[in-house]
C-alpha positions as CSV (number, residue, x, y, z in Angstrom):
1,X,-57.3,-47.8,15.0
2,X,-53.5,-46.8,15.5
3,X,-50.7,-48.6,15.9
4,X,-46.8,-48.1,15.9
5,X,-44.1,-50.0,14.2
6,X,-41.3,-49.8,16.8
7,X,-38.5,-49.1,13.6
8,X,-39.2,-48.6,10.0
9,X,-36.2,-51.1,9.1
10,X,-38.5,-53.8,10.2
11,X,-41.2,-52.5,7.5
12,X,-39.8,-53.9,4.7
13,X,-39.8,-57.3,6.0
14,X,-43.5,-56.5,7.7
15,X,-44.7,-55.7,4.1
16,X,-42.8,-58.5,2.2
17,X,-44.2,-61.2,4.5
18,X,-47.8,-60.0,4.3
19,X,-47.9,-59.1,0.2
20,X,-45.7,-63.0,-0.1
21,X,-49.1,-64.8,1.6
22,X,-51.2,-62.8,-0.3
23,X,-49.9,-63.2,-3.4
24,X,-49.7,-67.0,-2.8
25,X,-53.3,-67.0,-2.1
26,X,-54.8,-64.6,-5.0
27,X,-52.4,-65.0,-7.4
28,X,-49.5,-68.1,-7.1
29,X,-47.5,-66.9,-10.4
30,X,-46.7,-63.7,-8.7
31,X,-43.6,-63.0,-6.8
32,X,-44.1,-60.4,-4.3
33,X,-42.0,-56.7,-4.5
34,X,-40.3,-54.7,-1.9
35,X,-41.1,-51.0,-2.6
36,X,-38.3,-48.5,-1.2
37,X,-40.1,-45.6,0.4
38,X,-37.6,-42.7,-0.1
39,X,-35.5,-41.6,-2.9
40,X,-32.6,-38.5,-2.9
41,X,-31.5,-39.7,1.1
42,X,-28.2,-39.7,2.8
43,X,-25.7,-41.6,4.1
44,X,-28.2,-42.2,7.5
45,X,-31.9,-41.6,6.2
46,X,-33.0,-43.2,9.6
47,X,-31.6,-43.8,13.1
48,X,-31.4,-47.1,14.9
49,X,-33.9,-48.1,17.3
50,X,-32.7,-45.4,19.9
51,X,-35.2,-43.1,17.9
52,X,-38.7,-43.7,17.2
53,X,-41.2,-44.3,16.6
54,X,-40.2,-43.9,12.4
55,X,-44.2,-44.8,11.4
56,X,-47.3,-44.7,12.9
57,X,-50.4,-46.7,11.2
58,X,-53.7,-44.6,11.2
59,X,-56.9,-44.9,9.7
60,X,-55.5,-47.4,6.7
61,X,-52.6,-45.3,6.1
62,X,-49.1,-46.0,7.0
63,X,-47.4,-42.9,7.9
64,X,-43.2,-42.6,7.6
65,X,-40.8,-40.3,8.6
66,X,-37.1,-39.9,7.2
67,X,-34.5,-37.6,6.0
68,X,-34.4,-36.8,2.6
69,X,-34.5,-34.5,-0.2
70,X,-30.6,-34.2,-0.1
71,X,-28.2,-33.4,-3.0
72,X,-25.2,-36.4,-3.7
73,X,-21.8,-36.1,-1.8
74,X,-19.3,-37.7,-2.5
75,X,-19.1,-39.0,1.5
76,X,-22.8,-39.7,1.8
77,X,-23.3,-37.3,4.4
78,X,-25.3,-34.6,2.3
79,X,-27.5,-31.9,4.0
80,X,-31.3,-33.5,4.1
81,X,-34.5,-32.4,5.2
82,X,-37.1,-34.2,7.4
83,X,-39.5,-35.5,5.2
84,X,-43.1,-37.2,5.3
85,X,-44.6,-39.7,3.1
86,X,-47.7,-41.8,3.2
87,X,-48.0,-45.6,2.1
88,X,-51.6,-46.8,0.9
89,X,-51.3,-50.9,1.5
90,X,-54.7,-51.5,-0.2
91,X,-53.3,-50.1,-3.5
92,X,-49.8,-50.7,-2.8
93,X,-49.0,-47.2,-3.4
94,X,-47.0,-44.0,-2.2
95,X,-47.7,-40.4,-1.7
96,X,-45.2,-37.8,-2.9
97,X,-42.7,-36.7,-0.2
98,X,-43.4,-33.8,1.9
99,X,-40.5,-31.7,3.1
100,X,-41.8,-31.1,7.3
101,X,-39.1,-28.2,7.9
102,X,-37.1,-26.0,5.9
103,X,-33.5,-26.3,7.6
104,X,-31.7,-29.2,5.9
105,X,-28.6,-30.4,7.9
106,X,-25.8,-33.2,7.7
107,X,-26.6,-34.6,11.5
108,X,-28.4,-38.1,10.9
109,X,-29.2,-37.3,15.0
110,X,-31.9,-35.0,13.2
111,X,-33.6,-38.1,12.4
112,X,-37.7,-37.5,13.0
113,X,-39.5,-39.3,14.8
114,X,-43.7,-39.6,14.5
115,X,-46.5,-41.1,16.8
116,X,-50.2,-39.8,16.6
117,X,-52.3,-39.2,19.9
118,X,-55.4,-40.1,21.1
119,X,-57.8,-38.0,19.4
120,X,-55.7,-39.5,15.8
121,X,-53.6,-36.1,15.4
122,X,-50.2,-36.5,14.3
123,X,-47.3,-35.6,16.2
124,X,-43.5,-35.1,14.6
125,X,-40.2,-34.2,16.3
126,X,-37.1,-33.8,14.1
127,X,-33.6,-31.6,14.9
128,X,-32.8,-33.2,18.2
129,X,-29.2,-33.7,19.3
130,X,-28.0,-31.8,22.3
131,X,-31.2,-29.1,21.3
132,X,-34.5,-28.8,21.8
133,X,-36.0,-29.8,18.7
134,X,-39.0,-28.9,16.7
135,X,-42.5,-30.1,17.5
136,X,-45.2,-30.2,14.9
137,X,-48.6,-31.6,15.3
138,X,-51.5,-31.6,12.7
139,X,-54.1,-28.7,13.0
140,X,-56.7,-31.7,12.3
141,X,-57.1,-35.1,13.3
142,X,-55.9,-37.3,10.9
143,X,-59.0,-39.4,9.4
144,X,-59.5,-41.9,6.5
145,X,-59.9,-40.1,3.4
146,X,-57.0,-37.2,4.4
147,X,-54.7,-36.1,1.6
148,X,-53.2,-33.2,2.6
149,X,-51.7,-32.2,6.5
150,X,-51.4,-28.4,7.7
151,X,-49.0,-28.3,10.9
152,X,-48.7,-26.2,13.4
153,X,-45.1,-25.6,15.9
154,X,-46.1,-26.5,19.4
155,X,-43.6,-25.2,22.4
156,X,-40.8,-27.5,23.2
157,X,-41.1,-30.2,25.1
158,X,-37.6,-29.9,27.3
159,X,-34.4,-27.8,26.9
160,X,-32.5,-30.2,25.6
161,X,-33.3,-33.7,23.9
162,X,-31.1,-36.6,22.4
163,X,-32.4,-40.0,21.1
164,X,-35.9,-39.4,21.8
165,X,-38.9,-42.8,22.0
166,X,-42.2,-41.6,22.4
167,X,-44.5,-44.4,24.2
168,X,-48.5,-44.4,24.7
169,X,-48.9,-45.6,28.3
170,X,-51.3,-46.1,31.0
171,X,-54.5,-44.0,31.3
172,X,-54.0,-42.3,27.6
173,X,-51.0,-40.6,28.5
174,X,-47.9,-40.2,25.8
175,X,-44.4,-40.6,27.3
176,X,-41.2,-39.2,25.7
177,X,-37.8,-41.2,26.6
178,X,-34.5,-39.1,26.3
179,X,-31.3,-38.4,26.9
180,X,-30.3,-34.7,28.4
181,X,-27.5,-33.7,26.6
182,X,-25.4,-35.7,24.9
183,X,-24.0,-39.6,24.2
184,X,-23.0,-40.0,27.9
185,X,-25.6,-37.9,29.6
186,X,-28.3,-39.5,31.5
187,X,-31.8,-41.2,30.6
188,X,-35.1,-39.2,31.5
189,X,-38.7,-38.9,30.6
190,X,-41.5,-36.6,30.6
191,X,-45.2,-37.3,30.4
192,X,-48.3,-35.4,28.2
193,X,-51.5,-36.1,29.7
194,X,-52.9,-33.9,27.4
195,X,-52.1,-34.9,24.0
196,X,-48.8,-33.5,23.7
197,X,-49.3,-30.0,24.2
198,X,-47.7,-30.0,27.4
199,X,-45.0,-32.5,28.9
200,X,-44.0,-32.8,32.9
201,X,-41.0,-34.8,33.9
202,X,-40.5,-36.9,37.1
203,X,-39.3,-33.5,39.5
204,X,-42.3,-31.3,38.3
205,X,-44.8,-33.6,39.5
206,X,-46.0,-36.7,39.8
207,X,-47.8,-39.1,37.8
């Protein structure tokens, strides 16, 4: 069973609301404890709702996506890498963070995005502003019990992508909502039937 949060910055409050009940019913004398997810970020470790999804729940593991690893500025604007870490909610507890490229850079646009498919592999898009972006997806399905991911580059999915959403719609199908260019270009889409390995937009065919 998958599901997406539509942004991460409604996690915390997701998380607070459901460990509050519980610990009201198991054990009243506790207060309940927001757990920050990343450490070493920057000034932007996530974009606004423009961009997402930012997790993706799979097989009783919530899976986040962020920039971090950065060094302290002064400005807050430091050079981070897309990163990858995994929350346990039956043990309340985090993985280590996994670096998903090697480029770091100052553009908060980088922001990556995350969304799993249907046959529970998980998909990750980072570096996109004007560009085309890198695409990873996991050389495995994702399934309960997995502690490590390999990933492998997949061929880009459009020339050029800005603020990209990535739905599941109608008939299994993934869509990917964009802007061309830049902040003024225009809104477009392209559709994977295929589980993201290749994308068609609404000129090269129809769906």
């Amino acid at each position: 069973m998958r599901s997406s949060l539509l942004s991460i910055i409604i996690l915390p409050l997701i998380l607070s609301d459901c460990f509050v009940k519980k610990a009201q019913a198991e054990e009243p004398s506790k207060t309940a404890e927001i757990l920050p997810f990343g450490e070493d970020g920057k000034f932007k470790m996530l974009y606004d709702c423009r961009q997402r999804p930012q997790s993706v729940f799979l097989n009783d593991k919530l899976y986040i996506v962020y920039n971090g690893d950065a060094k302290p500025t002064k400005n807050g604007k430091a050079k981070a890498y897309p990163s990858l870490i995994t929350y346990n909610p039956k043990n309340r507890s985090f993985s280590k963070p996994v670096r998903l490229g090697q480029k770091s850079s100052s553009d908060h646009h980088y922001s990556p995005i995350i969304w799993a498919d249907g046959d529970d592999s998980l998909h990750v898009l980072f570096g996109c502003h004007k560009t085309p972006g890198t695409h990873l997806i996991s050389k495995h399905p994702v399934q309960k019990g997995t502690s490590e991911i390999s990933w492998k580059k997949m061929p880009q999915i459009a020339p050029k992508l800005s603020y990209p959403t990535v739905y599941r719609i109608h008939g299994d199908k993934e869509m990917i909502y964009y802007r061309t260019d830049g902040h003024t270009s225009s809104w477009t889409y392209r559709i994977s039937a295929d589980n993201g390995k290749t994308w068609t937009g609404p000129q090269e065919g129809r769906h």
